[in-house]
C-alpha positions in Angstrom: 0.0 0.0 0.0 0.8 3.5 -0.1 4.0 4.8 2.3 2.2 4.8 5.3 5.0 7.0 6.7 3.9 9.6 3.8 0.5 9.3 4.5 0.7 9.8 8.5 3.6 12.8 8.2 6.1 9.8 9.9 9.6 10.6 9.6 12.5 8.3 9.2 14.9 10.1 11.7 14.5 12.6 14.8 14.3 16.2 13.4 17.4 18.1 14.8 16.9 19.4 18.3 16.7 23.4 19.0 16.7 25.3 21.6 13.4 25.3 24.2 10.7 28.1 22.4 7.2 29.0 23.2 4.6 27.4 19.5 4.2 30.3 17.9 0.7 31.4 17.1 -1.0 31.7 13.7 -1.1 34.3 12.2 -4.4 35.7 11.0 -4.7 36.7 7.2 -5.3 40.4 6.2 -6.1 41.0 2.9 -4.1 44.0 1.5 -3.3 45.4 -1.8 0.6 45.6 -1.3 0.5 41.2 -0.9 -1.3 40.1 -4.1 2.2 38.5 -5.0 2.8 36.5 -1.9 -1.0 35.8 -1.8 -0.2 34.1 -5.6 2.6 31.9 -3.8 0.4 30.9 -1.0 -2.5 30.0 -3.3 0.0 28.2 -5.4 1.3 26.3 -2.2 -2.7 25.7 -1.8 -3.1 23.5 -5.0 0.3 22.0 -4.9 -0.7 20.4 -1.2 -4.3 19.8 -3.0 -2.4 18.2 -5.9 0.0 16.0 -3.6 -3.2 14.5 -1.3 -4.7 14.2 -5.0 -2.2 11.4 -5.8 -1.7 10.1 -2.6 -5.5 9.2 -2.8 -5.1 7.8 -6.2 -1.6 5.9 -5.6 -3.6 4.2 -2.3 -7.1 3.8 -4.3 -5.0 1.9 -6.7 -2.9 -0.7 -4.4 -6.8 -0.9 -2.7 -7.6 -2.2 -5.9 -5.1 -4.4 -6.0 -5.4 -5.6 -2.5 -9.3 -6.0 -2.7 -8.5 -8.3 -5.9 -6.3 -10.5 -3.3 -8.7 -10.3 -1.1 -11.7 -11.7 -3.0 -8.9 -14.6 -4.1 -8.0 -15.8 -0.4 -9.4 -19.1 1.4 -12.2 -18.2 4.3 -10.0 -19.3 7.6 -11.7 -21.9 9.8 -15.3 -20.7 11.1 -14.8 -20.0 15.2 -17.1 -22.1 17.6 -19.6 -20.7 18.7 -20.2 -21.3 22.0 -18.4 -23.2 25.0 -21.2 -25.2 26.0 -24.4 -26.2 24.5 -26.8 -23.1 23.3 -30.2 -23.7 24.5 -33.4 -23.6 21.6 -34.0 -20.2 20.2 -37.1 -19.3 22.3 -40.6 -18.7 20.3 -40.9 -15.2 20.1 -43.4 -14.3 17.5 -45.8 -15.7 15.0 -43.9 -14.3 12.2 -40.6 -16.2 13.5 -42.2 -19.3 14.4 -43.6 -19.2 10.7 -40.7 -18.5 9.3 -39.2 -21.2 11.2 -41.3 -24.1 9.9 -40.9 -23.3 6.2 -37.1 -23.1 6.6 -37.2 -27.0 7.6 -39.9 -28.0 5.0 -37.6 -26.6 2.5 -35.8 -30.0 3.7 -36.7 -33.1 2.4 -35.7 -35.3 5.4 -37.8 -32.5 7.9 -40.8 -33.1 6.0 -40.8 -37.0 6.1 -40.0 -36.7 9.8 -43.0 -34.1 10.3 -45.6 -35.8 8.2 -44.6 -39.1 7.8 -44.3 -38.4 3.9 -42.6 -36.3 1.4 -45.3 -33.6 2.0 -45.0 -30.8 0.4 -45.9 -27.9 3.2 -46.1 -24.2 4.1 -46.9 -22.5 7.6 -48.1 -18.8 8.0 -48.7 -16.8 11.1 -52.4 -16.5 11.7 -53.3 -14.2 15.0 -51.5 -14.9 18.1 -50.2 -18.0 16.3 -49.5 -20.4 13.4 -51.1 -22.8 11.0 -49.5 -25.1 8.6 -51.2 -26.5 5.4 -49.7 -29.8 4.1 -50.5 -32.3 1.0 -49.7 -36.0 1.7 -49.4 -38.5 0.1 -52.4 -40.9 -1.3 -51.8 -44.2 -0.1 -51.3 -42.4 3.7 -54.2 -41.9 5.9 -54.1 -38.2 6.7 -55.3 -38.7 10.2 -51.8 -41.0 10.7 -49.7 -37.8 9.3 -51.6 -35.4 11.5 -50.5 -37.2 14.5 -47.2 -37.9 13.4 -47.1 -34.1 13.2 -48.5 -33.7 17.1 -46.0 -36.5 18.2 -42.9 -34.8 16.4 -43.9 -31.4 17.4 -44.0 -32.5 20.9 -40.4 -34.3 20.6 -38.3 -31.5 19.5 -39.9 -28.5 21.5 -42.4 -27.0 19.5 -45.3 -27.6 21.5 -48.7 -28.9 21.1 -50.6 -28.7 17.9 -54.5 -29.2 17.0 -55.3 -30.3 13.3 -57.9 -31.8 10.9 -58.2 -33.1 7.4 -59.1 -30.5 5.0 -62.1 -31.2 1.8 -61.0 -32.2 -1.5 -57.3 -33.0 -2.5 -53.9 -31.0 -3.1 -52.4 -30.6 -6.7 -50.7 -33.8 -6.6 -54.0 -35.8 -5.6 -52.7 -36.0 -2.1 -54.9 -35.2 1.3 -55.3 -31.6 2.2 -54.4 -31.5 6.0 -54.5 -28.7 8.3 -52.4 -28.4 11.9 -52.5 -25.6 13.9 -51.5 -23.8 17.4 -53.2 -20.6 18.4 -50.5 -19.5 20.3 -46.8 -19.7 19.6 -44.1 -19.2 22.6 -44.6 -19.7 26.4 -47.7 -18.6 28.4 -46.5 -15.5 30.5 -49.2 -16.9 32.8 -47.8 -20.6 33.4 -44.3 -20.1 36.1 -47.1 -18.1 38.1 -49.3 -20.1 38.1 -47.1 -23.1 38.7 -45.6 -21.4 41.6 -49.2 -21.5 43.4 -52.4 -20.2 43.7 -51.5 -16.9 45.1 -48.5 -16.3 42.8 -51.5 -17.0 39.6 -53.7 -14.3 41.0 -51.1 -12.2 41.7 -50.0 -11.8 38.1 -53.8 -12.3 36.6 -54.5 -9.7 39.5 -57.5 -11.6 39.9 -59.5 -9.5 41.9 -57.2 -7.1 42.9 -55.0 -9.8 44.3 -51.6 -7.6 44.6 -53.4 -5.2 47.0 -54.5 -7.6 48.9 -51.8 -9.9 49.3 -49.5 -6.8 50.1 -51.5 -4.9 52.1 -51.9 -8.8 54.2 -47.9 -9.1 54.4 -47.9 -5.7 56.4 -46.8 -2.7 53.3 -49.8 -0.9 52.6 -50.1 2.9 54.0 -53.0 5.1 54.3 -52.5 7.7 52.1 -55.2 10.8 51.7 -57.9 9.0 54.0 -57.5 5.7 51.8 -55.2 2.1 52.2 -52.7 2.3 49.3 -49.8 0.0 48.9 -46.5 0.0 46.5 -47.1 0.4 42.7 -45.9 -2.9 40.9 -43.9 -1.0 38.3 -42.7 -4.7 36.4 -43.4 -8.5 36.0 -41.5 -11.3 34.9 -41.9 -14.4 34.4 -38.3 -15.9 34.0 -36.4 -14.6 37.0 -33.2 -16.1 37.4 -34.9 -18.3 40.4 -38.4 -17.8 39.2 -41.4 -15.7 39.1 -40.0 -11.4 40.5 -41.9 -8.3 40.3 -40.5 -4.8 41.3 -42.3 -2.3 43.9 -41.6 1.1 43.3 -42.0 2.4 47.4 -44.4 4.8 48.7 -42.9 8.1 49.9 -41.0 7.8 52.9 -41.3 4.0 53.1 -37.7 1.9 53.7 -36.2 -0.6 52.7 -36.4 -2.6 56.3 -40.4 -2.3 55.9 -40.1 -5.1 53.1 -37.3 -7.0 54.8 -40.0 -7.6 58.0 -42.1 -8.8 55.1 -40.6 -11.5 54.3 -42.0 -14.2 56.5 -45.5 -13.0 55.7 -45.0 -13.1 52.0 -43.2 -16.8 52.4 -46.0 -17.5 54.0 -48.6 -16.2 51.2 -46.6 -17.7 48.1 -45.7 -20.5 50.2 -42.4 -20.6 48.8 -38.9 -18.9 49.8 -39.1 -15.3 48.8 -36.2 -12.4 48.8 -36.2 -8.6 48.9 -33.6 -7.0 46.9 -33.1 -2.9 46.6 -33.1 -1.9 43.6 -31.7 2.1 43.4 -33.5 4.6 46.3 -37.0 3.8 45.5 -38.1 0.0 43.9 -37.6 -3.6 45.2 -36.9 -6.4 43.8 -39.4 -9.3 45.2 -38.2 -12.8 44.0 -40.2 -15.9 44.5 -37.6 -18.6 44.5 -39.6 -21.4 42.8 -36.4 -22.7 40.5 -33.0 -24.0 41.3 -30.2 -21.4 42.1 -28.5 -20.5 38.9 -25.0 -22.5 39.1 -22.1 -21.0 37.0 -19.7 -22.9 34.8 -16.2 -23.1 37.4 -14.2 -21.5 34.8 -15.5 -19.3 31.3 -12.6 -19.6 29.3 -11.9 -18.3 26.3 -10.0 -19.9 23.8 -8.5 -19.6 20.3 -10.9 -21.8 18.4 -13.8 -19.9 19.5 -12.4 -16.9 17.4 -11.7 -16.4 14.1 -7.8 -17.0 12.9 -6.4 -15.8 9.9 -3.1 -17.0 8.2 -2.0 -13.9 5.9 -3.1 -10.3 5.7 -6.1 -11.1 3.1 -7.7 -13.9 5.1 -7.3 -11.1 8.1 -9.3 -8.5 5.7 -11.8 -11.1 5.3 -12.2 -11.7 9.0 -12.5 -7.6 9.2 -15.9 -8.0 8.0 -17.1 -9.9 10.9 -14.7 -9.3 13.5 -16.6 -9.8 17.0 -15.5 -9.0 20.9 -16.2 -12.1 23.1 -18.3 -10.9 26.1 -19.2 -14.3 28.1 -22.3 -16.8 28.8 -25.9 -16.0 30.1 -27.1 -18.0 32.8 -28.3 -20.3 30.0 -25.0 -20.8 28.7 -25.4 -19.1 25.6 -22.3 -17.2 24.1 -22.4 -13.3 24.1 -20.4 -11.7 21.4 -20.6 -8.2 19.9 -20.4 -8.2 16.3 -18.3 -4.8 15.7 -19.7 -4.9 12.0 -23.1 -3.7 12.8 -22.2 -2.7 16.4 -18.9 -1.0 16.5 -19.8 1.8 19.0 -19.7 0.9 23.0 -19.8 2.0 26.4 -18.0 0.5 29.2 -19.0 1.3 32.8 -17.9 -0.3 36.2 -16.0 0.5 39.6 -12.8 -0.2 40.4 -12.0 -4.4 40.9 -15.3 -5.1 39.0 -13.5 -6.7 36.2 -13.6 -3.5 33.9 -9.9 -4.2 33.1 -10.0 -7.5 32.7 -12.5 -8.2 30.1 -11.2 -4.9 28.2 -7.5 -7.0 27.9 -9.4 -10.0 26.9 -11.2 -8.4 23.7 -8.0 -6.5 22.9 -6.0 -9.9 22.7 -9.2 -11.5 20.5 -9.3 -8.6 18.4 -5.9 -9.0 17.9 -6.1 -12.7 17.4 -8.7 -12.1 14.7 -7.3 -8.6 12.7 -3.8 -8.0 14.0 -2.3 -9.1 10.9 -4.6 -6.7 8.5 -2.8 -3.7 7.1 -3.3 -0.2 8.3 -5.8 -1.4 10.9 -5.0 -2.1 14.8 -5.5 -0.7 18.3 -5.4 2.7 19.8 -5.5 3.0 23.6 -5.4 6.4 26.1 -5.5 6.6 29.3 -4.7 9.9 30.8 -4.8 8.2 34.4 -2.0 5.3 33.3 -4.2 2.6 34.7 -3.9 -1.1 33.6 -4.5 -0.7 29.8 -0.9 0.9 29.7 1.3 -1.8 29.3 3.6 -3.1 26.7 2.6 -6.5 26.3 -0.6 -5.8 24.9 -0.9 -7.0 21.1 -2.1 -5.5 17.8 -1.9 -1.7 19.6 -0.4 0.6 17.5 -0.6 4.2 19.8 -0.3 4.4 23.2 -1.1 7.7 24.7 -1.2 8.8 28.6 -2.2 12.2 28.6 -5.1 14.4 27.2 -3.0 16.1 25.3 -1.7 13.1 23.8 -5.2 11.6 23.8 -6.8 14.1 21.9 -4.2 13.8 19.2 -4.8 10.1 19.1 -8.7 10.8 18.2 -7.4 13.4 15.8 -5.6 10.8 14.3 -9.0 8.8 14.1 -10.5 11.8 12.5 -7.9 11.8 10.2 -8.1 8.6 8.8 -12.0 8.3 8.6 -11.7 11.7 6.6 -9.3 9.3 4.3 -11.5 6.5 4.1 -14.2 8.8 3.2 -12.5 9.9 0.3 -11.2 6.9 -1.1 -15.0 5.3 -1.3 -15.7 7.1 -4.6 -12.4 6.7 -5.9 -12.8 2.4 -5.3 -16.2 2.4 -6.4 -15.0 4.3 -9.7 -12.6 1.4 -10.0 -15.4 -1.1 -9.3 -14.7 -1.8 -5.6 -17.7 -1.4 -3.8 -16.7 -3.3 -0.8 -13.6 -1.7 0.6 -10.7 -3.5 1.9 -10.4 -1.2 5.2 -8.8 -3.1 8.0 -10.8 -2.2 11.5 -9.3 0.4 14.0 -10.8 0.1 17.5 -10.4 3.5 19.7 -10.6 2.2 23.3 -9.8 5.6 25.5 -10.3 4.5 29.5 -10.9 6.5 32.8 -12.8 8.6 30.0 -15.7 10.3 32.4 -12.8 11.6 34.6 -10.5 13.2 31.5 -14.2 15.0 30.6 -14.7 16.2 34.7 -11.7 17.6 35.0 -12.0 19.1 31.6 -15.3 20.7 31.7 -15.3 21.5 35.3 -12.3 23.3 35.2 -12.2 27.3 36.1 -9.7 27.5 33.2 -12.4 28.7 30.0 -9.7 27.5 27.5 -10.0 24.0 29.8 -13.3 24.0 29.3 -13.6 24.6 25.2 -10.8 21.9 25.0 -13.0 19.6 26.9 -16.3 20.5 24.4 -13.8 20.0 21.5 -13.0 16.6 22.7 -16.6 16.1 22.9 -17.6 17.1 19.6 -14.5 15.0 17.9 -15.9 12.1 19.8 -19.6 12.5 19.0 -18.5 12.6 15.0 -16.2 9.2 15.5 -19.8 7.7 16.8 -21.7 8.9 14.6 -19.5 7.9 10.9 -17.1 5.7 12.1 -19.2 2.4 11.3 -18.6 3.1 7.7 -15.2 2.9 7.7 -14.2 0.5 10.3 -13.2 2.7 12.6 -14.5 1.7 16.0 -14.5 3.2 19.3 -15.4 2.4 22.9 -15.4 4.7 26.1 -14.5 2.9 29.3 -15.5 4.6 32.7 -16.3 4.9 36.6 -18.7 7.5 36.5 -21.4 7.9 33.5 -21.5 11.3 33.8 -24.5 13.6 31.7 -21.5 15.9 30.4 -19.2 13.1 28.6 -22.1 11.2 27.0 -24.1 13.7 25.4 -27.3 12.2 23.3 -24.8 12.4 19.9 -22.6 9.5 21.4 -25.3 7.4 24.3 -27.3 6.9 20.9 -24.8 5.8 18.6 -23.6 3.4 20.7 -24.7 0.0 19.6 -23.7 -1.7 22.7 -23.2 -1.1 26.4 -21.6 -3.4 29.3 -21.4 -2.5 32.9 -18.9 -4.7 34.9 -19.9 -5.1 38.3 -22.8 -4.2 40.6 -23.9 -0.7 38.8 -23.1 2.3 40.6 -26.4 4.4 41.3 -26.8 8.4 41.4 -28.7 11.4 41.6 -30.2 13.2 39.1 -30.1 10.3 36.6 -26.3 10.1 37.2 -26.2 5.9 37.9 -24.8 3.3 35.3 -28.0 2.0 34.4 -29.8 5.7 34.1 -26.8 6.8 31.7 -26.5 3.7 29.8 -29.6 1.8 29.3 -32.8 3.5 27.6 -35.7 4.5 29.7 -37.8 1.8 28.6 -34.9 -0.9 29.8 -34.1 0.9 33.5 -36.7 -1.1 35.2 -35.7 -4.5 34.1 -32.1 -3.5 34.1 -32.4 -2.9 37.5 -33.9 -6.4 38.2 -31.4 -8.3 36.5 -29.0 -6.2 38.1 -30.1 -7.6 42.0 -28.3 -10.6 41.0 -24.8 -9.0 41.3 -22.8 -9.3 44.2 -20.8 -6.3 45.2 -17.4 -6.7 45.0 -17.4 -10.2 42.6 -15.7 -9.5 39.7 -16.8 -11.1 36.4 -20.5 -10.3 35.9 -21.4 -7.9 33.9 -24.5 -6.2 33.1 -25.5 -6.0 29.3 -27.8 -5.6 26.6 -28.2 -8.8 24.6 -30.5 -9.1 21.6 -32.5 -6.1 22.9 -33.0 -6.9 26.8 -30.1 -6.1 29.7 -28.9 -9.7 30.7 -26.4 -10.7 33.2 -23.6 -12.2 31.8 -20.3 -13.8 32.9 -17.6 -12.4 31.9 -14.7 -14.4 30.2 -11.3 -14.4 32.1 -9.1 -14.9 28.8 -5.2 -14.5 28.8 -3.1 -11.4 28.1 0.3 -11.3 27.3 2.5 -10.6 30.6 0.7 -12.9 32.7 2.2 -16.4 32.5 0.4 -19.6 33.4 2.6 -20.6 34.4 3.1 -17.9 37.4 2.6 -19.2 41.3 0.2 -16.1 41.8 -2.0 -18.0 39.1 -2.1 -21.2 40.7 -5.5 -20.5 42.1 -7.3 -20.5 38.6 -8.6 -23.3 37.7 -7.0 -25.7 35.7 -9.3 -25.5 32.5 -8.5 -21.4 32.6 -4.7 -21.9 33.0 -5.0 -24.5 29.7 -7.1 -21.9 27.6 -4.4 -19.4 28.6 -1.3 -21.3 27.4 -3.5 -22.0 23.8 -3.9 -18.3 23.5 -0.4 -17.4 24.3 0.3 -20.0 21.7 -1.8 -18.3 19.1 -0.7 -14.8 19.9 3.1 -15.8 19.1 1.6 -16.2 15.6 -0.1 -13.1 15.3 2.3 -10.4 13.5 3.6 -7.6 14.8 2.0 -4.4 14.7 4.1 -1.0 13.5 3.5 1.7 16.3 3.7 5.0 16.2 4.0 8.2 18.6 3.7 12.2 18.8 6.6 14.4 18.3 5.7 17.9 19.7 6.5 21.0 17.6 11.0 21.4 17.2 11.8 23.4 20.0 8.8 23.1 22.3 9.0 21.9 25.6 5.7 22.5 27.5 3.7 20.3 24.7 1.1 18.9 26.8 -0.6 22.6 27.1 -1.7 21.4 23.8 -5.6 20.7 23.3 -7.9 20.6 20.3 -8.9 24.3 21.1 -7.3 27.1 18.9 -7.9 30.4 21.6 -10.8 32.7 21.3 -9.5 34.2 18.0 -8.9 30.8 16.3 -5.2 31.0 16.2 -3.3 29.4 19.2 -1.2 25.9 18.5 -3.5 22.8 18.9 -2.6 18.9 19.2 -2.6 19.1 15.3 0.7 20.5 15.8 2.3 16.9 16.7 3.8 15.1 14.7 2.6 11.3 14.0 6.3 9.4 14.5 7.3 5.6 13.9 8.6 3.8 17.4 9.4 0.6 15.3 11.1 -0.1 11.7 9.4 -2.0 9.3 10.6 -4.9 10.9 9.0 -4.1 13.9 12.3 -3.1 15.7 12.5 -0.3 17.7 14.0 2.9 17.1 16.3 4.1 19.6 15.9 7.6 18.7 12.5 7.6 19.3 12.3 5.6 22.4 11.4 9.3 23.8 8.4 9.5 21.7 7.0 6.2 22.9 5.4 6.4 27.0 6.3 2.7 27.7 9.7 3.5 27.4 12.0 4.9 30.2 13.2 7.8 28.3 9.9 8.9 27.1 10.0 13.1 27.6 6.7 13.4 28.5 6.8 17.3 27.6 5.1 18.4 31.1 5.7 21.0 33.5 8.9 21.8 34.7 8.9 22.0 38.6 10.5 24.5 40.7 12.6 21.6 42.7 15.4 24.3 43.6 13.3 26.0 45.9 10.8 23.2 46.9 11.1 22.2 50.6 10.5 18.2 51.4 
C-alpha cells in the first residue's frame, strides 16, 4: 500500500533538536493590496498540497484495488465455535418467526418425512396470536396417521402442542389436504405463576385485585389521603433467574427494612422462599424462589478456536468484515459476542476491581487474534490516568497515549483517517470496488468520564472549550465511524450527563457494565446513563443478581434486553500460566491461557507509532484541540505522528522518547521549581 510514513507525516529520523521556544501562534490573514504576489505563492502552495493529497488518494485507491482483488482470491479461515457449551433452543418469540421457522425446515426433504410421515409438500403462515401449517400428503397415507405424526414430532423437538384436521378435497398432486394448527406460539407469561401456586397466579392475573390484597396482608400498605394504598408494581417477569420477580416502586418515605420484615408474611402467602432485593432509592426487587439457584460454569474460558484465525493479511481482511468482541455466557449458557460490524460503537462502565480491566484486555487480545495481521488497521488506547491498559505487552496496539494532550491527538488521528477513508470510497467504487478492503481500527480511551470532569469543570475557559472540542470530535467518530471500520469504545467509573451527550449514548450499539452498577442522583447511575428509559426497570432487576465486589459479571444488553452475563477471564500477554500467583485458577482457565499465548506468538507484529511535539517546544502537553478565542493558538494538530518501530517491527532508539512505555519517554510536562521546593 501506499507509504504509510507519507501518508501519516512519519519521519525516518528525529528532526534536529533546537533550543526550548514557546509554539508560535497563527497568524491571521489580512487581505491588503501591497500582498497580491505573496497571496499568488500561497495560493500556489494551496493546489500544490491539494495536488500532492490528489495522488496520494489515487496511488492508495490503486494498491486498494489491487489488495481488494487479493482479497476476494484468499481461502475463508476456519469458522470459530460458537459457544463453549451447548446453546439452548432459540425461544418462540413471535408468530412471524415461528412461521418462518417451519418453512425453513420444510424446504428440507428429510424435515418433511419426519414431520408428516411423507414427502409432503408444506407451508406454515402466522395467523393471529399463532401459526397454521397446510400440508399435502401422500395418497396411499391416511391423513389422520400424518396429522399425528405431526402432534407426536412437534412435541419431541420443543415446539409444543398442535391441534389439526383433514381439509375437503385433494392438493395438486392428488394427495390429502391437511391442516395443523397452534393458536398461540411461545410460552404462556401466565404458566411459572401459576405453577408457583395459587396466590403467585392471582397475583400476576391480579385476579381481583389480588396484589393489594396480598400486600397490604404481608404488612406494606399505608393510608394515604384517608384511603389504604400499597407499592405500585412497576414490572413483572416471568423468568427470574430463580423464578417468578416483580419490582415495587416504594411509597414516599417507606424503607427498605419495611419489606425485609415482610418476608416471613410473603413466604408464607406464596408458600415458597421469597427475597427482597433494593433496587436504586426507591423499587424492590421481590423474588419468589420457585427454580433452582443458577450455578455457574467453574471456569469461562476463552479460547482460540472460539475466534476467528487468519493465516495472511487477506484472510485477516476477510475476517475484518465480521470481527466480533467475546463478552461471556448468560445463565443459560449461551455465548455473548458483539459483532463490531453492525455494532462498532460501545460504552464501558464499572468501579474499580469489577473486572472493567479485565474483560477490556481480553477483547483486545481477540481482536488481535482475529485482525492484528490486517494492514493499516490495529488498536489505539489512552488513558490519561496510566491505569492497567498501559502496558507493553498488549498485542495489535499501534498508539499508546497517557495524557489528554496526547489523547486528543490520538482521536485526531481517528479523524484523520475516517476523513481518508471517506475519500477513497468514490475513488474504489469508480474502480469497481464497492466493498472496501479497510482493515478495523478500535479506539478504546479509559478512565474517559474523569478526563471529561476535570475538563469541563475546570475554572480554566480554555479547559473547558478543549473539553467541548474533545466532545464534539468524539460524537462525529460515533456517529461515521461504522462506515469505515473505525471503532471506538469509552470505558469509565462514572457515567457522567457531560461526557455522554445524546450524539454518542445513541450511537452506541452496545453497552456493558462490569460489576454491581453504581447508582446516582439526578439520573447520574450506570443504568440511568446507559440503558434507555424503557430498559431501566428491568435493568435494575437483573442487576439484583450482582454481588458487590465479585468481579466477572457484567450487566449488558443482549438481543434487545439487559442480561447478566459472565464475563470471560481470557489471557493477556504478561501474565504467564505458568506464574505461582495463578495457581488459584482453575485448571481449564490456565489450559485456555497457554493455547492463547500460543496463538498470539503467531499473530504479526503491529508497527506503532508516537507524537513528536512542535521542534523546540517543551511545555507540549498545554496542547488541546482548542485554537484560543480568535482561532489562532497551536493545537494537538501540531504533533507530529512518529514511527517507534522499523518495518521490521524493531524499535527505534531515537525515538524511544516518543513512545510512554519506554523509560526515556519526555513526557513534555511542566517543569517544577525543585530548587526552591522544601520536602
Amino acid at each position: 500500500m501506499a507509504d504509510i510514513d507519507e501518508l501519516l507525516g512519519l519521519m525516518a529520523e528525529p528532526a534536529p533538536e533546537r533550543k526550548a521556544k514557546p509554539a508560535p501562534k497563527r497568524e491571521k490573514e489580512t487581505r491588503r493590496a501591497d500582498t497580491a504576489a505573496a497571496e499568488t505563492v500561497a495560493g500556489e502552495g494551496k493546489l500544490s498540497a491539494k495536488a500532492s493529497q490528489t495522488q496520494i488518494l489515487n496511488s492508495e485507491a490503486a494498491e486498494l484495488v489491487e489488495l481488494a482483488r487479493r482479497v476476494s482470491a484468499a481461502s475463508e479461515p476456519p469458522a470459530p465455535e460458537t459457544s463453549v457449551t451447548s446453546a439452548p433452543a432459540e425461544p418462540e418469540d413471535s408468530p412471524e418467526r415461528v412461521a418462518r421457522l417451519w418453512n425453513q425446515r420444510f424446504a428440507d426433504e428429510s424435515w418433511r418425512r419426519q414431520m408428516f410421515g411423507c414427502n409432503a409438500p408444506a407451508h406454515a403462515e402466522p395467523h393471529g396470536p399463532g401459526v397454521r401449517i397446510f400440508a399435502e400428503t401422500d395418497p396411499s397415507l391416511k391423513p389422520e396417521d400424518a396429522i399425528k405424526t405431526f402432534q407426536r414430532e412437534a412435541l419431541a423437538i420443543g415446539a409444543g402442542q398442535y391441534g389439526g384436521t383433514v381439509l375437503a378435497g385433494r392438493g395438486p398432486h392428488g394427495g390429502h389436504l391437511i391442516g395443523v394448527w397452534r393458536k398461540r406460539v411461545g410460552a404462556d407469561p401466565a404458566t411459572p405463576w401459576n405453577a408457583a401456586g395459587h396466590a403467585a397466579g392471582a397475583f400476576y392475573a391480579d385476579d381481583k385485585f389480588a396484589r393489594h390484597r396480598i400486600l397490604a396482608s404481608a404488612g406494606l400498605d399505608y393510608v394515604v389521603n384517608g384511603q389504604r394504598t400499597v407499592p405500585t408494581v412497576v414490572s413483572i417477569d416471568s423468568n427470574g433467574p430463580t423464578g417468578p420477580e416483580f419490582t415495587l416502586r416504594m411509597l414516599k418515605a417507606q424503607p427498605f427494612s419495611e419489606f425485609e420484615a415482610a418476608v416471613p408474611k410473603l413466604t408464607a402467602i406464596f408458600r415458597t422462599a421469597v427475597t427482597v432485593h433494593e433496587v436504586g432509592t426507591s423499587q424492590v426487587l421481590v423474588r419468589l424462589n420457585t427454580e433452582k439457584k443458577i450455578t455457574w460454569p467453574t471456569a469461562i474460558t476463552l479460547r482460540p478456536p472460539m475466534l476467528w484465525r487468519p493465516t495472511s493479511p487477506e484472510s485477516a481482511l476477510k475476517v475484518a468484515r465480521k470481527v466480533f468482541l467475546p463478552v461471556g455466557l448468560t445463565a443459560d449458557g449461551e455465548t455473548v459476542t458483539i459483532d463490531l460490524a453492525t455494532r462498532p460503537m460501545g460504552l464501558v462502565a464499572g468501579s474499580p476491581g469489577s473486572g472493567k480491566s479485565r474483560w477490556v484486555r481480553t477483547a483486545i487480545t481477540a481482536f488481535a487474534i482475529e485482525v492484528a495481521g490486517a494492514p493499516q488497521g490495529g488498536i489505539l488506547i489512552g488513558d490519561a490516568k496510566g491505569g492497567e491498559l498501559i502496558t507493553a505487552n498488549l498485542p495489535g496496539v499501534r498508539n499508546v497515549s497517557t495524557s489528554v494532550t496526547a489523547i486528543s491527538r490520538m482521536l485526531w488521528w481517528a479523524r484523520q483517517e475516517m476523513k481518508k477513508r471517506q475519500a477513497l470510497i468514490p475513488l474504489l467504487s469508480q474502480r469497481g470496488v464497492t466493498d472496501p478492503p479497510f482493515a478495523p481500527v478500535w479506539c478504546i480511551v479509559d478512565e474517559w468520564g474523569s478526563m471529561l470532569s476535570e475538563l469541563l469543570n475546570s475554572t480554566d475557559t480554555a479547559d473547558q472549550n478543549a473539553g467541548k472540542e474533545l466532545v464534539r470530535l468524539v460524537s462525529k467518530i460515533y456517529m461515521e465511524g461504522r462506515s469505515v471500520k473505525v471503532y471506538m469504545t469509552l470505558v469509565m467509573q462514572s457515567a457522567l450527563a457531560a461526557s455522554l451527550p445524546g450524539s454518542i449514548s445513541q450511537s452506541a450499539g452496545w453497552r456493558l457494565i462490569a460489576g454491581k452498577p453504581k447508582t446516582g442522583s439526578g439520573g447520574s447511575g450506570h443504568i440511568e446513563r446507559l440503558f434507555q428509559p424503557d430498559q431501566q426497570d428491568e435493568a435494575r432487576a437483573v442487576a439484583a443478581g450482582i454481588v458487590e465486589g465479585q468481579p466477572g459479571f457484567a450487566l449488558m444488553d443482549h438481543q434487545g434486553k439487559p442480561t447478566l452475563v459472565r464475563t470471560f477471564h481470557g489471557y493477556t500477554p504478561g501474565e504467564e500460566p505458568t506464574d505461582p500467583k495463578f495457581a488459584g485458577l482453575p485448571a481449564e482457565t490456565l489450559a485456555s491461557w497457554r493455547e492463547t499465548k500460543a496463538a498470539l506468538e503467531k499473530v504479526p507484529s503491529t508497527r506503532r507509532f508516537g507524537w513528536a511535539p512542535p521542534e523546540g517546544l517543551e511545555n507540549w502537553q498545554d496542547l488541546s484541540l482548542y485554537a484560543g478565542k480568535d482561532g489562532t493558538e497551536p493545537t494537538v494538530r501540531e504533533l507530529r505522528a512518529v514511527p517507534l518501530d522499523d518495518e521490521n517491527g524493531n524499535p527505534i532508539p531515537a525515538h524511544f522518547k516518543y513512545d510512554p512505555l519506554h523509560p526515556e519517554f519526555d513526557s513534555g510536562g511542566e517543569v517544577l521549581d525543585l530548587d526552591s521546593h522544601f520536602n
